[in-house]
C-alpha positions in Angstrom: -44.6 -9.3 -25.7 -41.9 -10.5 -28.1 -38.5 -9.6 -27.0 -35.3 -10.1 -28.9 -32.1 -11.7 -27.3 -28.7 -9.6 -27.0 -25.0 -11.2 -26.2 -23.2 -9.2 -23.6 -19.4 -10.0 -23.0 -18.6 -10.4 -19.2 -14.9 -10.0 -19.4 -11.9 -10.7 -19.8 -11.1 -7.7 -18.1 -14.3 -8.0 -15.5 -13.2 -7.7 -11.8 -15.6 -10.3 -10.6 -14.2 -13.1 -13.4 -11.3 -13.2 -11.2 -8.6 -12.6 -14.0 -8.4 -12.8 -17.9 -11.9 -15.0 -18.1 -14.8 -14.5 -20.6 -18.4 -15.6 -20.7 -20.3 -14.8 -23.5 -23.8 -14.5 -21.9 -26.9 -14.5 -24.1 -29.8 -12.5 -22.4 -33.4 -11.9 -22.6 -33.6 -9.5 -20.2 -32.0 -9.9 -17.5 -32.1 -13.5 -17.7 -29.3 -15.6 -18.8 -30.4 -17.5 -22.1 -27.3 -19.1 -22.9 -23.8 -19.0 -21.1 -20.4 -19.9 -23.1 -17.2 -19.8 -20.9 -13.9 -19.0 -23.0 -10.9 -20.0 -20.9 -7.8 -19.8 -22.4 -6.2 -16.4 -22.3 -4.0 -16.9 -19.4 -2.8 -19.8 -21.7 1.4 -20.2 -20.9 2.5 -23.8 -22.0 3.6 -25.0 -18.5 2.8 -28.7 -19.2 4.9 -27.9 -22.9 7.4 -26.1 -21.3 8.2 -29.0 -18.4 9.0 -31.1 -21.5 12.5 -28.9 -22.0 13.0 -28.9 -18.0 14.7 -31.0 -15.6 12.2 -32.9 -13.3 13.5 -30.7 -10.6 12.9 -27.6 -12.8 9.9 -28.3 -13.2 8.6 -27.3 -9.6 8.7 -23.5 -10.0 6.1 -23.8 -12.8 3.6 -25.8 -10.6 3.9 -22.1 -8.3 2.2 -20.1 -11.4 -0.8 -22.5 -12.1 -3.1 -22.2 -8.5 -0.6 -18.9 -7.1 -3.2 -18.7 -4.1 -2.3 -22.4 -3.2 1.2 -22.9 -4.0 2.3 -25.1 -1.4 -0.5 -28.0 -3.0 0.6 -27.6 -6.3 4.0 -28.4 -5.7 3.0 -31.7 -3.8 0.5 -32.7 -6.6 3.8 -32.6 -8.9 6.2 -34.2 -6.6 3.9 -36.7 -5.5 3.7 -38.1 -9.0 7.5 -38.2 -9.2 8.4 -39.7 -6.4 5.0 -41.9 -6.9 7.0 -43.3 -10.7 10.7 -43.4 -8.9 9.2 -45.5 -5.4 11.2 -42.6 -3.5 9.9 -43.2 0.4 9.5 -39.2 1.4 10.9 -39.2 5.3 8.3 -39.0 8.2 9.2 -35.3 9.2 9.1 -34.4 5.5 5.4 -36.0 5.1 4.6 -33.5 8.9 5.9 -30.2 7.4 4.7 -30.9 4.0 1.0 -31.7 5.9 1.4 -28.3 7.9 2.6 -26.1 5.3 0.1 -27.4 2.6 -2.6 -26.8 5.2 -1.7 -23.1 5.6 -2.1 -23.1 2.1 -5.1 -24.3 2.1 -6.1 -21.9 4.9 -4.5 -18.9 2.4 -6.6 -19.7 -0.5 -9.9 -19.8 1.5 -9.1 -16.3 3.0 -9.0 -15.0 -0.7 -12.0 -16.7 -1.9 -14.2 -15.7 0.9 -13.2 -12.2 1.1 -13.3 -11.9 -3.0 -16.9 -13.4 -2.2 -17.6 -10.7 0.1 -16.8 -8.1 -2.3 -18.3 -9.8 -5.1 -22.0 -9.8 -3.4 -21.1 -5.9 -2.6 -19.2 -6.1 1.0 -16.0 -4.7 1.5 -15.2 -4.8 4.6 -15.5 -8.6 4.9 -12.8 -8.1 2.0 -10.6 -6.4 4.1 -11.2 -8.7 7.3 -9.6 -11.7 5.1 -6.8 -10.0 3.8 -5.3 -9.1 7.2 -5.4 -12.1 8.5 -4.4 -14.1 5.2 -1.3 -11.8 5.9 -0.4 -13.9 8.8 -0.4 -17.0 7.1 2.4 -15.0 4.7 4.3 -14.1 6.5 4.4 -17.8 8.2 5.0 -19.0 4.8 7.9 -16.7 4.2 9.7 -17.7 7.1 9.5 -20.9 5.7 10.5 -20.3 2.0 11.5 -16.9 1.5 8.8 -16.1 -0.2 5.1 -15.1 0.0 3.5 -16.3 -3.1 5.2 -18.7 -5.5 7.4 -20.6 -2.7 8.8 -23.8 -4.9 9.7 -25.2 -1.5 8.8 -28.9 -2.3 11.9 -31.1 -3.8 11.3 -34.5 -5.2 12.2 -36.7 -2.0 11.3 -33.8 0.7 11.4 -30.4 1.2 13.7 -27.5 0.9 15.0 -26.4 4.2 13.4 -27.4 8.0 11.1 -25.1 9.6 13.2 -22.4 11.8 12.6 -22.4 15.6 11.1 -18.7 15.0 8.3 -20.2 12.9 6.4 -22.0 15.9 5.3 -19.3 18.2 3.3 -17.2 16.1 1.6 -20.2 14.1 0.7 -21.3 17.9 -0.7 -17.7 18.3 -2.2 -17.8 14.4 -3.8 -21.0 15.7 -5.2 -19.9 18.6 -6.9 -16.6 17.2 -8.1 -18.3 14.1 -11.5 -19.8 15.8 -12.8 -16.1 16.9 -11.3 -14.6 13.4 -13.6 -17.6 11.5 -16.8 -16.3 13.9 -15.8 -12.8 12.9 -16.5 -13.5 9.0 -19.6 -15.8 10.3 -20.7 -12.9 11.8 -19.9 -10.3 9.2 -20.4 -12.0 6.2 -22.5 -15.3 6.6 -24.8 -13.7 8.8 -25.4 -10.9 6.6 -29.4 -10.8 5.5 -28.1 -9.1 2.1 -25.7 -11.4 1.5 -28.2 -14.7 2.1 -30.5 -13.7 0.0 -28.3 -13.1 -3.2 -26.9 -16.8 -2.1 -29.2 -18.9 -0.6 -31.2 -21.2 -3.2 -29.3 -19.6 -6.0 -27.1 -21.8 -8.5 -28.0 -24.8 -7.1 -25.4 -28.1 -8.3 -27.2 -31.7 -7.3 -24.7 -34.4 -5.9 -25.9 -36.0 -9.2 -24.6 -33.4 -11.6 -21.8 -32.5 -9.3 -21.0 -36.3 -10.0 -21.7 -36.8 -13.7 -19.2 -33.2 -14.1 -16.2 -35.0 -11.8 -16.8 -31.7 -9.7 -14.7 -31.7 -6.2 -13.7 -29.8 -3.4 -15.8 -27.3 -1.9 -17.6 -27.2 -4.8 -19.2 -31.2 -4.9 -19.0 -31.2 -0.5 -21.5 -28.2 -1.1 -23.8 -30.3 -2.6 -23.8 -33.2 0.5 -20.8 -35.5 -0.7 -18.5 -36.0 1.5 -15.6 -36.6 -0.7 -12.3 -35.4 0.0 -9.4 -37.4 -0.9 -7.5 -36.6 2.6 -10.0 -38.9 4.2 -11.6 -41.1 1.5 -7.9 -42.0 -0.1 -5.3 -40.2 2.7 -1.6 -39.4 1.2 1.2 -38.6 3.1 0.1 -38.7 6.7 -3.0 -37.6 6.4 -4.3 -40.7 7.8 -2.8 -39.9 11.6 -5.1 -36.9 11.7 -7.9 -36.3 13.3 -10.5 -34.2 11.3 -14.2 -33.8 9.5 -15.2 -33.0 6.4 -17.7 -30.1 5.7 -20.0 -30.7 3.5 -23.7 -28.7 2.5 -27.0 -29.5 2.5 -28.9 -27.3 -0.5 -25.8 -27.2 -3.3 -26.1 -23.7 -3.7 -23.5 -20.6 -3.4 -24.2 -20.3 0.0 -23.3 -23.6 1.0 -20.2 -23.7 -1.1 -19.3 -20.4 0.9 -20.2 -21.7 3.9 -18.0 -25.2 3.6 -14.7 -22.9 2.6 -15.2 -20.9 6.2 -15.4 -24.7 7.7 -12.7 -25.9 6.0 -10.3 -23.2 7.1 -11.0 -24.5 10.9 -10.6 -27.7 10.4 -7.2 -27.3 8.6 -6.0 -25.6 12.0 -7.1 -28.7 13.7 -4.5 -30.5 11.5 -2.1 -28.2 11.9 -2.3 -28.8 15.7 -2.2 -32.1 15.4 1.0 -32.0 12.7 2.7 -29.6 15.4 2.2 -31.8 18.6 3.7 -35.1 16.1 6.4 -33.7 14.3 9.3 -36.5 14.5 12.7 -35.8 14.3 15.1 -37.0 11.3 16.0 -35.5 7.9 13.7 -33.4 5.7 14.8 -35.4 2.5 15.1 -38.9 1.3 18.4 -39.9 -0.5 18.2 -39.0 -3.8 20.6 -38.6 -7.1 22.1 -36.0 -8.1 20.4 -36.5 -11.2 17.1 -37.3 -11.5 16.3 -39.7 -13.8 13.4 -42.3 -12.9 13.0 -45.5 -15.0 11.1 -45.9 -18.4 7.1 -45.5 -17.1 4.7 -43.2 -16.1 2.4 -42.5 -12.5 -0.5 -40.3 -11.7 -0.8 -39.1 -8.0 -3.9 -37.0 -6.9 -4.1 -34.7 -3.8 -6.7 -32.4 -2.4 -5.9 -29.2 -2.9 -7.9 -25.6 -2.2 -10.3 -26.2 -4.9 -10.3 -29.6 -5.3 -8.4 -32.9 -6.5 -5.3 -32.2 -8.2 -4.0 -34.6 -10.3 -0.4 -35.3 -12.0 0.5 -37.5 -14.5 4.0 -37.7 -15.6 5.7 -39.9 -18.4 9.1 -40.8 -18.2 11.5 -42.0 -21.2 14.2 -42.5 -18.7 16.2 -39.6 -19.1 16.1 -36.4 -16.7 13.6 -34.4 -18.0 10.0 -35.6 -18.7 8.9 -36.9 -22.1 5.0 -35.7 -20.4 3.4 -33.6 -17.6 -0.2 -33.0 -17.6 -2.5 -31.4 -14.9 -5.7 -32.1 -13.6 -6.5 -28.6 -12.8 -9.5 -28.6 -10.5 -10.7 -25.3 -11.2 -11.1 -26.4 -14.8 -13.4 -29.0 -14.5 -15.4 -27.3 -12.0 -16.0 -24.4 -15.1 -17.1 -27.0 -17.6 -20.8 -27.3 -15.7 -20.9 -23.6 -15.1 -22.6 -22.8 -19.0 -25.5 -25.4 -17.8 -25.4 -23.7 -14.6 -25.7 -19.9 -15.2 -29.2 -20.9 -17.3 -31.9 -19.0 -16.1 -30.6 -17.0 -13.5 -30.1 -13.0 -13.8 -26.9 -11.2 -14.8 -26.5 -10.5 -10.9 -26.7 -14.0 -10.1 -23.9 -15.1 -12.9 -21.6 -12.9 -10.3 -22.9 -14.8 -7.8 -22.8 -18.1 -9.0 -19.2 -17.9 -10.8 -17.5 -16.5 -7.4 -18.6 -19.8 -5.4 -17.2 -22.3 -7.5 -13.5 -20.2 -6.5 -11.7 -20.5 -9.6 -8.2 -19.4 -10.1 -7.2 -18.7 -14.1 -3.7 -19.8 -13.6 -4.7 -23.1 -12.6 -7.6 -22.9 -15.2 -5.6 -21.8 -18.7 -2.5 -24.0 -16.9 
């Protein structure tokens, strides 16, 4: 039988897009035809608007691109600074800097498996995430004073020293955190329902997760084991011990299943941070003014979603002449039209909630 195609619009104001995102989806069926992603309506102008900033300024704005992984945005930026002015970041600052952007880290996978959850249809692994997420908050807090956009990086070091307070519960967050990860094993993973909308569905090859400069959770799905905190270690990442997860099939599943792995071995660096945290100051001497020399420097970490990059350009006065992002979240979406080909309407949710996108980070 002849059948005609029809465009449906998922989004921008779909729950399961994860904020202001559209994909125009062009269906026979069910079936997914044609996919076009249209990014953009989060759009704010940070990289414009860091142009008319101070470098130091600047930092708050990194807090509203990926606001589930704060802590790692601020690093990719002041990594790139420091990386164009040859600042030396003190030993204690590189330890908190390594703990607090590993809570992070920890954070942002909370969200994206319980969104997950409720994206396949489970709420109560949802719920699960959240309380526990609110742990790593409220360790955050005591830290910054704040629970979401934190701006606690400076150019040279960090804001303040972690209080004495701030050690026993992380000890007791650490400690609980193995059984809370076999808790969501248990509820979620483990879930019959939940395999079979996952498992062999929206599957990325290590060749096209490659060829589409995919990374983070989203390319170690699919068997590479790249993750710039072992492959090209920062900071002190290179003190640690720790492994990288990575999946076997590249599908949702496995990308799912690497976030829940990745959240245990972020508490075995915090551990490890904890037990080696030097003494000495929490900032290297700096200027009043900022004001590196006539040049420019890119600096990459690994954040939630993937590598983070910075690349700043300096005209040698104290604001920036340019800032611009890699933002991984964006250039895991440019594969997803290719992707979503093929698969059902039910499967675009799927699909779409592993790669773990965040639109403030995407639209920048």
């Amino acid at each position: 039988m002849k059948t005609q195609t029809y465009v449906l619009n998922m989004g921008p104001q779909h729950p399961s897009t994860h904020g202001v995102f559209r994909i125009i989806l062009e269906l026979d069926g069910e079936v997914v035809v044609k996919a076009t992603s249209v990014p953009g309506y989060l759009h704010r102008g940070i990289e414009k608007l860091a142009e008319a900033r101070t470098y130091t300024q600047v930092i708050p704005y990194t807090d509203r691109m990926d606001y589930l992984a704060s802590m790692l945005m601020n690093w990719g930026y002041v990594a790139a600074v420091e990386k164009l002015m040859g600042i030396e970041v003190p030993e204690r600052a590189e330890y908190i800097r390594v703990i607090v952007g590993e809570l992070s880290r920890i954070a942002s996978h909370l969200v994206a498996v319980g969104t997950y959850s409720v994206d396949i249809g489970g709420f109560t692994g949802f719920l699960y995430c959240f309380r526990d997420r609110e742990r790593v908050l409220d360790l955050l807090e005591m830290v910054s004073g704040s629970r979401m956009t934190f701006s606690y990086f400076r150019i040279g070091g960090v804001a303040d020293d972690l209080p004495p307070e701030f050690f026993p519960p992380l000890e007791k967050f650490l400690k609980d955190l193995p059984s809370l990860c076999d808790e969501y094993d248990g509820l979620i993973t483990g879930n019959e329902i939940f395999q079979a909308r996952t498992k062999y569905v929206g599957i990325i090859t290590p060749e096209m997760g490659i060829n589409y400069s995919l990374s983070g959770p989203v390319l170690r799905g699919s068997g590479i084991p790249y993750d710039l905190r072992k492959v090209r270690p920062y900071g002190v990442y290179d003190r640690f011990d720790f492994e990288v997860p990575v999946g076997k099939n590249g599908d949702c599943f496995d990308r799912f299943v690497c976030r829940i792995k990745e959240i245990r071995q972020s508490a075995r660096i915090i551990q490890q941070a904890i037990e080696g945290l030097p003494e000495g100051p929490i900032m290297a001497k700096m200027p009043k003014v900022i004001k590196p020399p006539v040049g420019e420097a890119y600096a990459e970490i690994e954040s939630s979603k993937g590598i983070l990059g910075c690349y700043v350009v300096s005209d040698g006065s104290p604001k920036p002449y340019r800032v611009h992002f890699r933002r991984p979240s964006f250039i895991n979406l440019g594969y997803l039209d290719e992707l979503l080909v093929g698969w059902k309407i039910a499967d675009v949710i799927a699909i779409l909630g592993s790669l773990d996108i965040v639109l403030g980070e995407v639209d920048c």
